[in-house]
Each structure stands twice: as C-alpha cells, then as structure tokens.
DODRENDREN-434590 format. One line per field, with one value per residue (C-alpha): y, x, z; residue number from 0. Coordinates in Angstrom, 1 decimal, decimal comma, padded with zeros to 4 digits, always signed. Layout:
N
y: [Y;...]
x: [X;...]
z: [Z;...]
torkol: [NUM;...]
***
This chain:
602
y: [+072,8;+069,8;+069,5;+071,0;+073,0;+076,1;+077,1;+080,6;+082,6;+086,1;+087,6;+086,5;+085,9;+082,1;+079,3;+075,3;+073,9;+070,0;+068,5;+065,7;+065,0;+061,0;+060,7;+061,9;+060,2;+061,2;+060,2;+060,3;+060,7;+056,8;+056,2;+058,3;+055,8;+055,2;+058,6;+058,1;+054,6;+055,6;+058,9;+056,8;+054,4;+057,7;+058,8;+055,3;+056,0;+058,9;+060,8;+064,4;+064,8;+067,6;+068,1;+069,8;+069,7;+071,0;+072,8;+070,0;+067,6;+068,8;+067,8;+064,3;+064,8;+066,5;+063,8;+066,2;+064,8;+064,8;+067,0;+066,7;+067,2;+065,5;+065,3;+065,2;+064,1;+064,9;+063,1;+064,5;+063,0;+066,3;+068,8;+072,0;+075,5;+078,3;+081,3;+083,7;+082,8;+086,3;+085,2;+081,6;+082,8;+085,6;+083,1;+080,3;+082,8;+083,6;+086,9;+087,3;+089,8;+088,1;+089,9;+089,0;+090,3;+092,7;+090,5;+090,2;+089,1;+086,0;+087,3;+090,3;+093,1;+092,7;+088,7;+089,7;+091,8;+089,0;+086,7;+088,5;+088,8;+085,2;+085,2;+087,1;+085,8;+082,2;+084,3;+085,7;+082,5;+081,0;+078,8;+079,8;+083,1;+083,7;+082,5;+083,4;+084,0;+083,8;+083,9;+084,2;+086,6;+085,4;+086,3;+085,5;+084,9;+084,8;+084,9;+082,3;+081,6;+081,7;+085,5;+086,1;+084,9;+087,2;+090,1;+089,2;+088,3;+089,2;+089,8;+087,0;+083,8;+080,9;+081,5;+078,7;+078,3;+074,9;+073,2;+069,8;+067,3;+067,3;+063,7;+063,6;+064,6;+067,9;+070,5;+073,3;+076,5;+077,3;+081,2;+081,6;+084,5;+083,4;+085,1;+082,9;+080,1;+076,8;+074,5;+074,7;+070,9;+070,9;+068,1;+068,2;+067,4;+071,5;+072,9;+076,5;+077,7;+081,5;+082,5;+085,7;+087,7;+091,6;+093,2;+096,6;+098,5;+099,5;+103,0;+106,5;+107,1;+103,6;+102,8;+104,9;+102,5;+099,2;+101,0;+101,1;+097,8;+096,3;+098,5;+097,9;+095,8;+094,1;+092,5;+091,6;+090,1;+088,6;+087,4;+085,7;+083,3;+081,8;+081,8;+079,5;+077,3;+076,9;+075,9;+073,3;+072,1;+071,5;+070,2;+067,4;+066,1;+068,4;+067,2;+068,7;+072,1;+072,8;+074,7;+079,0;+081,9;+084,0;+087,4;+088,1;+090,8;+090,9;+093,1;+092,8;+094,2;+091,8;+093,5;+096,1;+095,1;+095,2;+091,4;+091,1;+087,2;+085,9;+082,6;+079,5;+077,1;+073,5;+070,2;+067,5;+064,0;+061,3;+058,9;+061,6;+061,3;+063,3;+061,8;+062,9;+066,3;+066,7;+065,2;+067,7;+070,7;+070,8;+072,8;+075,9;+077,5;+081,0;+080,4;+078,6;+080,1;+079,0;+076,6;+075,1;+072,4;+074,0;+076,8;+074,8;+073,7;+077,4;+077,9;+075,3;+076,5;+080,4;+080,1;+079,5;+077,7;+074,8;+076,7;+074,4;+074,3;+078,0;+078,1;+074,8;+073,9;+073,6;+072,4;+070,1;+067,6;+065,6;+062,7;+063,0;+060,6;+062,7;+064,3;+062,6;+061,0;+064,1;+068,0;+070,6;+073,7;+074,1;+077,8;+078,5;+078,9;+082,0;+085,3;+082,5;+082,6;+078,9;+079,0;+075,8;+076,0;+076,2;+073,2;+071,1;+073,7;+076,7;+080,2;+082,1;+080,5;+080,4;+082,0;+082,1;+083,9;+083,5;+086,0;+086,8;+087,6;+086,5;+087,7;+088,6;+090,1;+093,7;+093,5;+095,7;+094,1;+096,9;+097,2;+093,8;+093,5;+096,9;+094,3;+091,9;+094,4;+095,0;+091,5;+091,3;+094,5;+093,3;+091,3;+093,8;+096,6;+094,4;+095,9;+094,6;+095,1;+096,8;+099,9;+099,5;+102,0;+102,6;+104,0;+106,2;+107,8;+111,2;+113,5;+116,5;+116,2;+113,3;+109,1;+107,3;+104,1;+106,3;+103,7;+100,6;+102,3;+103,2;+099,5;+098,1;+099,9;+099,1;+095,8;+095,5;+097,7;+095,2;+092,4;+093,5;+095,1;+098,8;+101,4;+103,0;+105,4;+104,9;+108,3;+109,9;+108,0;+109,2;+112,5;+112,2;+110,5;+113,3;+116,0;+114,6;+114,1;+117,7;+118,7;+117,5;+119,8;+119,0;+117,4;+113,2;+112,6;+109,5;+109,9;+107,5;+107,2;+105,6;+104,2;+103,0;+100,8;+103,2;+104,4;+107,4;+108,4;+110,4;+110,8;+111,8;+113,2;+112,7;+113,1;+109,9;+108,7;+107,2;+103,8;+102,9;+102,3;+098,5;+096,7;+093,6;+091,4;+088,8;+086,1;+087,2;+085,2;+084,2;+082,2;+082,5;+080,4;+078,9;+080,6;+084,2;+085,6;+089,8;+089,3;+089,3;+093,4;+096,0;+096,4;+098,4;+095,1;+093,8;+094,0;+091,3;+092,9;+096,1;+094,0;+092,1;+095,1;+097,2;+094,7;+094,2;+098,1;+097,2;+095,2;+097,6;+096,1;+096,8;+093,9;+090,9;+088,2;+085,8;+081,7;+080,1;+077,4;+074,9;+076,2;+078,3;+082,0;+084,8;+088,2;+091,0;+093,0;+095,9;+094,4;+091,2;+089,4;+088,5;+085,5;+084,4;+080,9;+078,4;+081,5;+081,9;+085,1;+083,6;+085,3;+084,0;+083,0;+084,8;+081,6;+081,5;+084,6;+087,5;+091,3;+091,8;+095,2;+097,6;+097,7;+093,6;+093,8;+096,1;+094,2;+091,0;+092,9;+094,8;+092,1;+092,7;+096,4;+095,7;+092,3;+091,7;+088,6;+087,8;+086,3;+085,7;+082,4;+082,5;+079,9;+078,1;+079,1;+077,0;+079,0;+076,9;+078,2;+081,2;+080,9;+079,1;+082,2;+083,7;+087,3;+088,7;+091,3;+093,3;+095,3;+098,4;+101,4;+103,5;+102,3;+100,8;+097,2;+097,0;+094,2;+092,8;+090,3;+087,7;+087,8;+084,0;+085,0;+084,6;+082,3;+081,6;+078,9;+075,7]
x: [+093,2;+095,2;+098,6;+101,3;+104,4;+105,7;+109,1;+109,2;+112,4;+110,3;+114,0;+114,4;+110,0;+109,8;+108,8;+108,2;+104,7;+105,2;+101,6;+099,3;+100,5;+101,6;+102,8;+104,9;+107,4;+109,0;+112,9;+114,4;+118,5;+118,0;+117,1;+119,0;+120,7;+117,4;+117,4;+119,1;+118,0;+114,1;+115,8;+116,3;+112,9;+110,6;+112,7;+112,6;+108,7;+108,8;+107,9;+109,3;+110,8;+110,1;+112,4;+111,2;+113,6;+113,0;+115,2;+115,5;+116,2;+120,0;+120,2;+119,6;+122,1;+124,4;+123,7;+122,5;+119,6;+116,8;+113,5;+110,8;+111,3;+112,7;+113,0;+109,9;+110,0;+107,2;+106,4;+104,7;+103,6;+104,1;+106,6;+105,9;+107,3;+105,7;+106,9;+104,3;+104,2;+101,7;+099,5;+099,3;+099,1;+095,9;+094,1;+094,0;+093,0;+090,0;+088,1;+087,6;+089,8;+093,1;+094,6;+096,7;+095,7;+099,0;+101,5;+102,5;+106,3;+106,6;+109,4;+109,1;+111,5;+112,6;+113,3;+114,6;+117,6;+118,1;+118,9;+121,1;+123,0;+123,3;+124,5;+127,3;+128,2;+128,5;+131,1;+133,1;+133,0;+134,7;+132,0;+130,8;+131,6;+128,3;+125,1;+121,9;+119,3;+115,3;+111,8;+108,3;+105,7;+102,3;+099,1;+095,8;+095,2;+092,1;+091,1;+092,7;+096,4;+097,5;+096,2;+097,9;+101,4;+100,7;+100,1;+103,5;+105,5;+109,0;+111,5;+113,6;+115,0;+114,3;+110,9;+108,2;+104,2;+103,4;+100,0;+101,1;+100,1;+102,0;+102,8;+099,3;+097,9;+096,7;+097,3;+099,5;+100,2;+103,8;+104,5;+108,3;+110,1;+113,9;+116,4;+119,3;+120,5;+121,8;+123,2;+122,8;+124,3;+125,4;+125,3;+128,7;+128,7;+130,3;+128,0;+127,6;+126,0;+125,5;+124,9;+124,1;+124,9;+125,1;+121,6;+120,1;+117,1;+116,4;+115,2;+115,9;+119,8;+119,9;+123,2;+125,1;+123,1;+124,5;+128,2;+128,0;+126,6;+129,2;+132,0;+130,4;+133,2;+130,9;+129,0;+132,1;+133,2;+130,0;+130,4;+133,6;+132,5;+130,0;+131,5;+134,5;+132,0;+130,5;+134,3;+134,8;+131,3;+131,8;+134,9;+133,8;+132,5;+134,4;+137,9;+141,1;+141,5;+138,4;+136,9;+137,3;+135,7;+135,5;+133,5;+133,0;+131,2;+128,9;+125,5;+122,3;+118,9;+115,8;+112,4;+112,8;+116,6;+120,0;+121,9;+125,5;+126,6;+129,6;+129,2;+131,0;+132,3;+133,7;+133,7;+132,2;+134,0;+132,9;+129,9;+128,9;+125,3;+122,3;+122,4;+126,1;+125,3;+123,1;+124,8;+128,2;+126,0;+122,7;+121,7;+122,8;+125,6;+123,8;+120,8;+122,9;+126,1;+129,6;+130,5;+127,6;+127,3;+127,5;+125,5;+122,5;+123,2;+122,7;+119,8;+118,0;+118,2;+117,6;+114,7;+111,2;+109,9;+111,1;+111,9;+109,7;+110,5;+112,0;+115,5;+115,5;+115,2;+113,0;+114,8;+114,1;+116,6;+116,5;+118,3;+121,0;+123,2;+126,7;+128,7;+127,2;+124,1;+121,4;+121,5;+119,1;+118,8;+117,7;+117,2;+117,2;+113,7;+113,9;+110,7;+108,8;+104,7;+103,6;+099,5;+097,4;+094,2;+092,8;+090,7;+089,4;+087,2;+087,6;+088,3;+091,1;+094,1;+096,8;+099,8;+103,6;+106,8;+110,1;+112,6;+116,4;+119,7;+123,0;+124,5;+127,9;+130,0;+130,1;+125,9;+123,8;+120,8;+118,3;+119,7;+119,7;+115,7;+115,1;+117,0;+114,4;+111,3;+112,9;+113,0;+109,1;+108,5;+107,0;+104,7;+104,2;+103,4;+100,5;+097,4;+093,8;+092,1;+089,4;+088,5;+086,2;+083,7;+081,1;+077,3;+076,8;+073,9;+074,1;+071,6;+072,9;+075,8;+076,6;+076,5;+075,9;+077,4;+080,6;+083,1;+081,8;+082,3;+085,6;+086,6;+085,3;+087,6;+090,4;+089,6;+089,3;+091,9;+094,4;+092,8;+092,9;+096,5;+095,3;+098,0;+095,3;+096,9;+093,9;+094,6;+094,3;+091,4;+089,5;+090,1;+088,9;+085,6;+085,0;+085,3;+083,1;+080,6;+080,6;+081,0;+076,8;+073,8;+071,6;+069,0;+069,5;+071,9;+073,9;+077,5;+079,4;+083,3;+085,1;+088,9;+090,8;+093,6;+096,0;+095,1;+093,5;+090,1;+087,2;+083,8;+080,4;+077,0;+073,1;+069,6;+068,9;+065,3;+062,6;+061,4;+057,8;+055,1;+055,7;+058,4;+059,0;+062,4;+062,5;+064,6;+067,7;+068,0;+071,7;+073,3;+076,6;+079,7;+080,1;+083,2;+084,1;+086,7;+085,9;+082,0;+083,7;+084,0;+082,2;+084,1;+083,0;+083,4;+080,0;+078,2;+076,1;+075,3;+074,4;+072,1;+070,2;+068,9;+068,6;+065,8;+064,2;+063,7;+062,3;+059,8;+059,3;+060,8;+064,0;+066,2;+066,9;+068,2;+071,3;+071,8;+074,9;+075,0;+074,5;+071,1;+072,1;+070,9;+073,4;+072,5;+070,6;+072,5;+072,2;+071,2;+071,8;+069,1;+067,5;+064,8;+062,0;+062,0;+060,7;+060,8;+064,3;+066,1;+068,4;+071,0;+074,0;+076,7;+079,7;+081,6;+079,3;+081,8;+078,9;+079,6;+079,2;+077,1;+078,2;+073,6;+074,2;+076,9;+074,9;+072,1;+074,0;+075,7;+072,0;+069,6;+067,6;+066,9;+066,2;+064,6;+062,9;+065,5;+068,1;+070,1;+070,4;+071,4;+074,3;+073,3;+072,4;+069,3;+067,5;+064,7;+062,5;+063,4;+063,0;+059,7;+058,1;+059,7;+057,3;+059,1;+062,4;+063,6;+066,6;+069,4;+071,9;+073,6;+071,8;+067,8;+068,3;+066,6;+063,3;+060,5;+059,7;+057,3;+059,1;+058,2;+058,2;+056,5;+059,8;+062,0;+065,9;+066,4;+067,5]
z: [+092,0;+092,9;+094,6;+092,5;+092,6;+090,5;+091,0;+089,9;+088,7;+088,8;+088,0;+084,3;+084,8;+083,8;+086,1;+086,2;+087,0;+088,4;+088,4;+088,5;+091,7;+092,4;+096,3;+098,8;+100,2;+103,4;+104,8;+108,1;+108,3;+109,5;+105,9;+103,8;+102,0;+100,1;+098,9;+095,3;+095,0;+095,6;+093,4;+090,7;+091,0;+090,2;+087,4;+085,5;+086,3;+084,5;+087,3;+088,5;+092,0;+094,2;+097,6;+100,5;+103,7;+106,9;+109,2;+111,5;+108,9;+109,7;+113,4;+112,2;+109,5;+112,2;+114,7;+117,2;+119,6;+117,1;+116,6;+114,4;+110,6;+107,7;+104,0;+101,5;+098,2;+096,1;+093,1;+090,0;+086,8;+084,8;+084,4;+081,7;+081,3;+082,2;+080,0;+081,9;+085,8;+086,3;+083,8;+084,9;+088,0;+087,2;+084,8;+088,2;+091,1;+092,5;+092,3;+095,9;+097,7;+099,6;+102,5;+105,7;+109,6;+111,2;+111,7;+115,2;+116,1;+118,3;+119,9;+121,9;+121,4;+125,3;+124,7;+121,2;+123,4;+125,9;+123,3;+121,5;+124,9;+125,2;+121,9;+122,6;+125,9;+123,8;+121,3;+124,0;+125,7;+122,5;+121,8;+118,3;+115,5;+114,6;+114,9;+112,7;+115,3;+114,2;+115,1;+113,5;+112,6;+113,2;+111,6;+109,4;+106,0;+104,3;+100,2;+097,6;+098,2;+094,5;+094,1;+097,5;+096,5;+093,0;+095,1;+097,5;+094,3;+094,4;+092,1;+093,6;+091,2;+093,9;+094,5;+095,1;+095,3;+096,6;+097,6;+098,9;+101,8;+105,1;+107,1;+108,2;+104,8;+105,7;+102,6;+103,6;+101,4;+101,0;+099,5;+099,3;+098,0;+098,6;+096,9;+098,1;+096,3;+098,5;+095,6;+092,2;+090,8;+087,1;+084,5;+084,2;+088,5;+089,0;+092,2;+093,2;+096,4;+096,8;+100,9;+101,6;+104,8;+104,6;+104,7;+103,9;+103,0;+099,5;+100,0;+098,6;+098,0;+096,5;+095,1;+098,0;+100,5;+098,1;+098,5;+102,2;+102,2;+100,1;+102,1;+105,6;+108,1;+110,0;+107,5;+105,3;+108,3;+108,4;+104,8;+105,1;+108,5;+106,1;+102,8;+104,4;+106,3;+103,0;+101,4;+104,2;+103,7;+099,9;+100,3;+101,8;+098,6;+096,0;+094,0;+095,4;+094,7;+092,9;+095,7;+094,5;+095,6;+092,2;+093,8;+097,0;+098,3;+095,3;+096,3;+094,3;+095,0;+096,1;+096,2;+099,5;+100,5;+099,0;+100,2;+099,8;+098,3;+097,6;+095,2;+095,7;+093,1;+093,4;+091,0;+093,2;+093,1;+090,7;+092,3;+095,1;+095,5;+096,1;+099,6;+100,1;+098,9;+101,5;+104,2;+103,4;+103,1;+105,1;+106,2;+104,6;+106,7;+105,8;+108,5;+111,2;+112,1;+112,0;+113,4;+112,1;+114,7;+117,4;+116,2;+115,8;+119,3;+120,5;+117,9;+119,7;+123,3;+121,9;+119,7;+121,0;+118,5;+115,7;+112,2;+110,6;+106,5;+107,0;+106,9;+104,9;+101,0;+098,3;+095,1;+092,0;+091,0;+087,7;+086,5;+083,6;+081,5;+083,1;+085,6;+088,9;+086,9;+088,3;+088,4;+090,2;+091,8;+095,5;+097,3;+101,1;+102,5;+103,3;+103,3;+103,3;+104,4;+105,3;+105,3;+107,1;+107,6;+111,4;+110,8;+108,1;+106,0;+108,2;+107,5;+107,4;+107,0;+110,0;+108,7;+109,5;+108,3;+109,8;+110,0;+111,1;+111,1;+111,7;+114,6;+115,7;+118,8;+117,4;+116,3;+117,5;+119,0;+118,2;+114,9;+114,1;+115,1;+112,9;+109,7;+110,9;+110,1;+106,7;+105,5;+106,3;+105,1;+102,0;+103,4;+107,0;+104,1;+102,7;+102,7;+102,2;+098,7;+100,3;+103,2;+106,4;+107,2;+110,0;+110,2;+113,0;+114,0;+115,6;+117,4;+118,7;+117,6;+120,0;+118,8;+122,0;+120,6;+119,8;+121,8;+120,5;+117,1;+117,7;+119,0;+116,2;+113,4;+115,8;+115,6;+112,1;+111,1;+112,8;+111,2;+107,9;+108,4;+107,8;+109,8;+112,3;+115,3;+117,5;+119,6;+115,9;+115,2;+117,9;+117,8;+113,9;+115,4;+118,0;+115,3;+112,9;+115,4;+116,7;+113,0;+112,4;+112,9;+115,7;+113,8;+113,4;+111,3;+109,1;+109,5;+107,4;+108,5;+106,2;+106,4;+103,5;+103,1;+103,3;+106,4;+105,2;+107,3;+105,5;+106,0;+104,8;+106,0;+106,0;+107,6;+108,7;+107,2;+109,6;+109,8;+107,9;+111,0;+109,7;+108,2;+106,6;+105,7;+103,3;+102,4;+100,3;+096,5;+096,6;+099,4;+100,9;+101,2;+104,4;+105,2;+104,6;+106,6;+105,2;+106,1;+109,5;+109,3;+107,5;+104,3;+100,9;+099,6;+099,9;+096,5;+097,6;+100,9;+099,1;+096,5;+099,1;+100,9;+097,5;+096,1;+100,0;+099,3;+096,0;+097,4;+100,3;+102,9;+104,9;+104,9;+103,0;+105,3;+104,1;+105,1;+104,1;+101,6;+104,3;+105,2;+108,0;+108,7;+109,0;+108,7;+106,9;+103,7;+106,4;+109,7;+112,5;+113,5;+116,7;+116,9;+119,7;+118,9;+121,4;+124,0;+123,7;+122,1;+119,6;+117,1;+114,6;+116,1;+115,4;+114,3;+110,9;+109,8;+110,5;+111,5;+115,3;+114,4;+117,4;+118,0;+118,1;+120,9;+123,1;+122,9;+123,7;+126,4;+127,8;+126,8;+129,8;+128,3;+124,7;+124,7;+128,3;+128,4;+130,4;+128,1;+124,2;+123,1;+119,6;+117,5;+114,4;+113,1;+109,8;+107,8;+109,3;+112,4;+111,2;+109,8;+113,4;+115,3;+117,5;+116,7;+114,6;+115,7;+113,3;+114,0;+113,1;+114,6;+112,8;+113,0;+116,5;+117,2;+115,9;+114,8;+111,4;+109,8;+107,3;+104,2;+102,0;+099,1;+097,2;+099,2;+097,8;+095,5;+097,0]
torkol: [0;1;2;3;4;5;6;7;8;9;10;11;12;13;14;15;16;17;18;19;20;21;22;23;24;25;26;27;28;29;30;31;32;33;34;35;36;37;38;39;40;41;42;43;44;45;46;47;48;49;50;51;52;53;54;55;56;57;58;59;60;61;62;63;64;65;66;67;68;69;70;71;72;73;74;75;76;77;78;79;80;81;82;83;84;85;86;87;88;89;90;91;92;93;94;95;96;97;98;99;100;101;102;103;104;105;106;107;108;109;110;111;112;113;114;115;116;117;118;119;120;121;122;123;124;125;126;127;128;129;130;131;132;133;134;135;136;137;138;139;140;141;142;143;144;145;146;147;148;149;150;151;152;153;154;155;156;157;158;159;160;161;162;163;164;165;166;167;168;169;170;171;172;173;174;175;176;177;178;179;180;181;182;183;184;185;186;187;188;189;190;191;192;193;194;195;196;197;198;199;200;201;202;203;204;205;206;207;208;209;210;211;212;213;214;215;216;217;218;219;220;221;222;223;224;225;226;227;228;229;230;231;232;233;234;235;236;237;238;239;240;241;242;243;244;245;246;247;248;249;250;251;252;253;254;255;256;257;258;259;260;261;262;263;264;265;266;267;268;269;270;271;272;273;274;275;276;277;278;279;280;281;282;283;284;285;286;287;288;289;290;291;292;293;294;295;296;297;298;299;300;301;302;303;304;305;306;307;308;309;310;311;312;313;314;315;316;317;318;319;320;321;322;323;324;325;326;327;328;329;330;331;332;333;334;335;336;337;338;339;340;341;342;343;344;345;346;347;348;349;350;351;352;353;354;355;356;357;358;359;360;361;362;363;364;365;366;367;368;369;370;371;372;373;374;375;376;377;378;379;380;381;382;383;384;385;386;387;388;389;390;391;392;393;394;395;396;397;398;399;400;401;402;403;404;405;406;407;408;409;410;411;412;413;414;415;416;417;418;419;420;421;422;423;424;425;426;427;428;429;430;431;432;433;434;435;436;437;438;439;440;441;442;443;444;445;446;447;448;449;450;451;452;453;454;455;456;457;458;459;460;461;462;463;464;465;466;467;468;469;470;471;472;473;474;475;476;477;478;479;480;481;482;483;484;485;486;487;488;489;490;491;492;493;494;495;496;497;498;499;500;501;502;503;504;505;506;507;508;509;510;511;512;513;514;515;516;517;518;519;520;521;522;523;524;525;526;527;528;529;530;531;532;533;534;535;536;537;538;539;540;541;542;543;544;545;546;547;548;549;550;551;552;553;554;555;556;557;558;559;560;561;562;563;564;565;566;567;568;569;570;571;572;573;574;575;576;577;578;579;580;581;582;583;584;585;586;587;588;589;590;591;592;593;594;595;596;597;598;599;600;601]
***
C-alpha cells in the first residue's frame, strides 16, 4: 500500500489511519519559525499533519554543534478512525510468514561497562545527575511489515506503524511500541507530559515486583531528576504557577515490564506555538539526562552511533478555534524497530531497535544492561512462524556430511532467531545417528521454533538407473528471504517435486519471476554450459544444500573441474547445457536429462 500512518492506542484498542499521502516536508532548527505558519497552510488545505522528529533535531534546538536529523512533517489528505486496529491490520497483511534474525547488541557488554564508568566519573565530577545512556540491537527482517508489527503489537497507548519517505525518498518502515507519552496539548492550551524512569520485569510475583518498583530509592531518585527537568522545561512556556505534579511514582504495566511515571501538568501561556513547544521541551528530558544540555553533550561522546528517530517523537497535531489555536498528542520513540531495505528491491529488510537506560552514581552497570535485555525482550523473544529441519543420510550408523549439517542449523537457527545451544545440538545429532540400523537410512532432524529438536527415521530408496527433472509450473518471487534455509514452510517446494514424481521424474526445477533458474523442490543444480560448471548463485535467495557446499568446496572430485562458476542461469541456458547435474544430502550429485514437454507458463 501507499505511504500512511496509524497511530495505534492498543490500550483502550482504537487507532487513526492518516492516508492518501500528499508530501513531506522537512525543517531544520534554522527554520523553525516556519513551523506554525507552513502548520497552518496544510490545515487551510484540508490536509492532516504528521510529525516525526529525530533525536538530533534537539542539538539544533539546544544549540549544540549540529548533527544530522531534523523535523518531518508529513502531510495526508485523509484522516479516519479505526475502531479495530487488529483487524485492519490482518485484513492488509500478507500471508507469507514474517520473522526477524537474533538480534545482536551493538554495544558489547565490555564497552557497555566502560561507559557506564565514564558516566559516573562525569557525576562525580559534578558535571551532570543522570544521563540516559543507549545503544542498538541489530538484525534482519524479512516477510510483510504490517503482519510483523501485528505479531510485535503491544499493549502500549503511543504506538505507531508508519510507511513514509526519508530525505532522499527512500521508504522506511517504522514499528513503534512506546508507552511513554512526551506532550499531550489540549484545546483548552493545558499540556501534560508523562516521563518514565523506574524499570522492571513483569514476571511471576507481579504486583510484589510493581511494589518494589514503586518503593525502590534509586529509581525514585531517578524519577524526581526528570520529573523537575520536565517542570523547568514546561515552565518556560507555561502561566505562573500552573506547573503541578498531581502523582508521582505512579507504576503501570507495558507488555513484559512494569515503568514507574509521574505525569506533569501546566496551562501554557496564550500565543505559545507549536514551534515554542518544541523548542521548551525537546527533546524529552526522559531519554537524555538532567541537565539536559549537558547530558546530550556526554551522550554524544558515549554512544557509538546517532539515535536516529529513537528517542525522538512521533505525534499528530490539529488545528482548533481555542486555547493556543492546535492540540495533539506526541509519544517518545521509544521500543521502536526502524526497517530499510538493504537496497532498492532487495530482501530482507535491515533492522534496528534502540535501547537504554538512565543511569546514575549508585547504578549498577550489569544491572542496568540486564534492564536493557528486558525492554527488547518482546521483540529478542520473537520467534519465526515456521521450524528448520535437515535430511541426512546415514550408513552405518555414521552421516559423513554430519559437520556441514550441523553448521547449517546453526546458521539458520540464528537467522531466524530460534534458541539453539549448539554443544546440545550436537550431542542430539550424534545420538540420533548412532540411534539408526546399519542399513542406509533417511534421518530427518527437525528443530522448531521453540527450540525444541526431534527427529524421524527411514530406508532411504534408490535412484531409478535414469532420471529426469522438469521445469516446475509456478515461478517464484525474486526475493525470498526463508527459501534462504530449509524450513517446513515450503508448500511449493513440496508440490514441485511431488508432481516431477508424478511424471516420473525426480525434481522439478524453480526460476524466479525474472526468468532466472534457482533450484529444485528437493535439489541444487549444477550446469555444463559452454564447458563451464555453473550453479545459482546464492544472492537469488536459494538454500546452500550441505551436498552443494561440498561440491563447491571439492569440485575437482565431483565434477572433474577446477572450479564452479555462481551465476545466473536463463532456461535457455539451461536447455543448451551440455549436462545438469542435481544435488542433495541424501541422493548425493547425480545426472539428469531436462524434461520440456510442459515448460512453465510465461
């Protein structure tokens, strides 16, 4: 679909859809006096404004040496309620499965524990309170983003799924689960912001965790550094005296933590505008530190890479005929996934997700990176909506390809975020190997998504004296990041070689829907063409069968070659090949004639 925005309270389970997509327009703090005039333009349009502010966007508004980011204002020409965000959300995915790799932290635990100690030398040394230290998890994502922000869906009131384009007018996917509120701006001009700072896990023994949390010093302390920055940052543009602190300490439960809050409330002075608003309050005091200068000062020097959107806002705002003449919410960017694609077309998406805390002279550093792991827990704890398997053959009661196997699931385990203790794993692997009778057998080891290994057993069937493939009736997509491993999720797969059967042949062979060949439902493919061995290259999103890598690594031995070339092969190709040669763990490497009779449709 088109670029659009849904802003999704999945706590009373209602959203806003902004669509038909107009422009974007994008300020720097040099023109931010524009930002209510060009404010005001879009709504006389009609038109429905979207904000989007980085991180950065505050050093310019802090007049701190800049670095790239800014504000984005996103027009839309419609604006509707969605009274069922799961069902719009269901009735607009795809059907193919949508998953994420393990995530890896950018920050090593080591580094982690360094800066944490320079954080605290910068306390002691007077220079700053508190500062709220980050860095990012890294991974993959592949499938259809809207079903992938269904399955991540929190029960969180500031959430956001966003397809929009960047500066350059690349699309980026934006999957944000924030709980925390920055400012919410009345009609009547009153604003409330709501930081949080107090974190805990949302385990067993519940409510006593919540009491602890709500009791615990440190993060009281915590609480109150931010809560008055927040005061003195509303103040700047609230009436005398209006500035109250109602309940503090107030703990609620967000998906897998309990946050403590304490809400803020203040009547802003008559003519303050969106512009001013920001300028007083951005970024949130939450994700920096207090003070809030100098903490980002710190923040810069500490963290290894720019936060990007995370850590900044996402927020609506409206116009109205009182108070300050607009109202609007606008959360803090926070367990937030930001997806871009690697490069124009390609699969999977590159994925990011910052995370943090705030840190103060009495945090423990290992405890602190432990909070870290429980704020990406939701997404960490992902797993894929299908299992990997692999085909061994064994004879007498030994698989010769056993390591290669082993590697594999490793491999793919990791990149479809399935727990796998490979010391267990191997062990499992052993026994069910030495489990077989001495006869050849089919030994099917399957892992699921839970991490769970099982397996299953038969006599392996001989090849027919002469074989035949033939050319498979459904092409592929171009891209398919799971055709990368050997999942149960391969219906087509399982069809292709079923009707080659059918027609008594072994294989049917796949091409892409750009022409190009990529493997068999149950084989790879090797090709004499022009007396060169060719195969698929890996880069069309093919399984590296564990019979393909040996023969790329020992070509010499199976082919008489001394190399074999990856590449992209055309069914003409094919079809002029002096020989084709197919693939698996199980049959070996062995020839086949091609079989046209019934080529694929165009």
């Amino acid at each position: 679909m088109s670029y659009f925005v849904l802003l999704d309270d999945a706590v009373a389970d209602s959203a806003t859809l902004f669509s038909r997509y107009v422009n974007s327009e994008f300020l720097h703090a040099d023109n931010m006096a524009d930002l209510d005039g060009r404010l005001q333009q879009g709504w006389e349009k009609g038109q429905h404004a979207v904000l989007f502010a980085d991180y950065e966007f505050g050093f310019q508004l802090q007049n701190l040496p800049e670095q790239e980011g800014g504000l984005a204002l996103h027009w839309f020409g419609q604006k509707e309620k969605i009274s069922d965000p799961m069902g719009w959300l269901q009735a607009r995915e795809q059907a193919q499965p949508s998953g994420i790799s393990t995530p890896v932290f950018q920050t090593g635990k080591a580094d982690y524990h360094r800066a944490i100690t320079e954080i605290k030398s910068a306390i002691a040394r007077g220079d700053c309170y508190q500062i709220n230290y980050t860095t990012r998890l890294h991974f993959e994502a592949y499938g259809d983003p809207i079903r992938l922000y269904r399955r991540l869906r929190q029960p969180v009131p500031y959430a956001v799924l966003a397809s929009l384009p960047d500066k350059a007018g690349q699309a980026e996917w934006t999957l944000c689960f924030s709980p925390e509120l920055f400012l919410r701006i009345e009609r009547d001009g009153s604003m409330t912001t709501e930081p949080m700072k107090g974190t805990a896990p949302a385990g067993d023994n519940s409510e006593d965790t919540a009491e602890a949390l709500r009791n615990d010093p440190k993060n009281r302390a915590e609480n109150i550094m931010i809560v008055d920055l927040l005061r003195n940052d509303l103040g700047k543009i609230a009436e005398t005296g209006s500035v109250n602190v109602p309940e503090p300490f107030k703990v609620s439960r967000f998906g897998s933590v309990w946050q403590m809050t304490s809400a803020i409330y203040a009547q802003a002075k008559s003519g303050t505008g969106a512009a001013d608003v920001l300028q007083a309050a951005f970024p949130c005091g939450s994700i920096t530190g207090a003070p809030k200068r100098m903490s980002m000062q710190l923040i810069r020097q500490l963290e290894s890479s720019p936060r990007g959107l995370y850590t900044g806002s996402i927020g609506h705002l409206q116009s109205c005929d009182s108070g300050l003449g607009f109202s609007g919410v606008l959360n803090v960017v926070i367990r937030t996934v930001q997806l871009r694609k690697k490069e124009e077309g390609a699969a999977p998406w590159r994925g990011v997700y910052g995370v943090g805390s705030g840190i103060v002279w009495d945090s423990d550093a290992e405890a602190e990176y432990t909070e870290c792991g429980w704020k990406a827990r939701f997404l960490s704890n992902l797993r894929p909506e299908c299992g990997i398997f692999e085909t061994l053959r064994v004879e007498n009661r030994r698989c010769v390809l056993l390591a290669r196997h082993l590697k594999r699931l490793q491999l793919s385990a990791a990149a479809l975020n399935i727990p796998l203790d490979a010391k267990q794993a191997a062990e499992y692997f052993a026994a069910a190997v030495a489990a077989q009778p001495p006869q050849m057998r089919r030994l099917k080891i399957s892992l699921a998504a839970d991490g769970k290994l099982s397996y299953e057993a038969a006599d392996s069937l001989p090849l027919n004296a002469h074989q035949q493939t033939i050319i498979a009736a459904e092409s592929l997509p171009d891209c398919d990041y799971l055709r990368r491993f050997k999942t149960n999720h391969r219906a087509a797969y399982d069809r292709g070689w079923q009707q080659a059967v059918e027609r008594q042949a072994f294989d049917s062979l796949f091409f892409n829907q750009s022409g190009i060949l990529l493997e068999g439902g149950r084989s790879n493919v090797f090709a004499l063409i022009n007396g060169c061995w060719q195969t698929p290259a890996l880069d069309l999103d093919i399984l590296n069968g564990v019979m393909r890598q040996e023969i790329m690594d020992n070509p010499q031995i199976y082919l008489s070659a001394n190399k074999v070339v990856e590449s992209h092969i055309t069914l003409t190709d094919l079809q002029n090949a002096e020989k084709i040669l197919l693939s698996n763990a199980l049959r070996g490497v062995f020839e086949v004639s091609l079989n046209t009779e019934h080529e694929r449709p165009v």
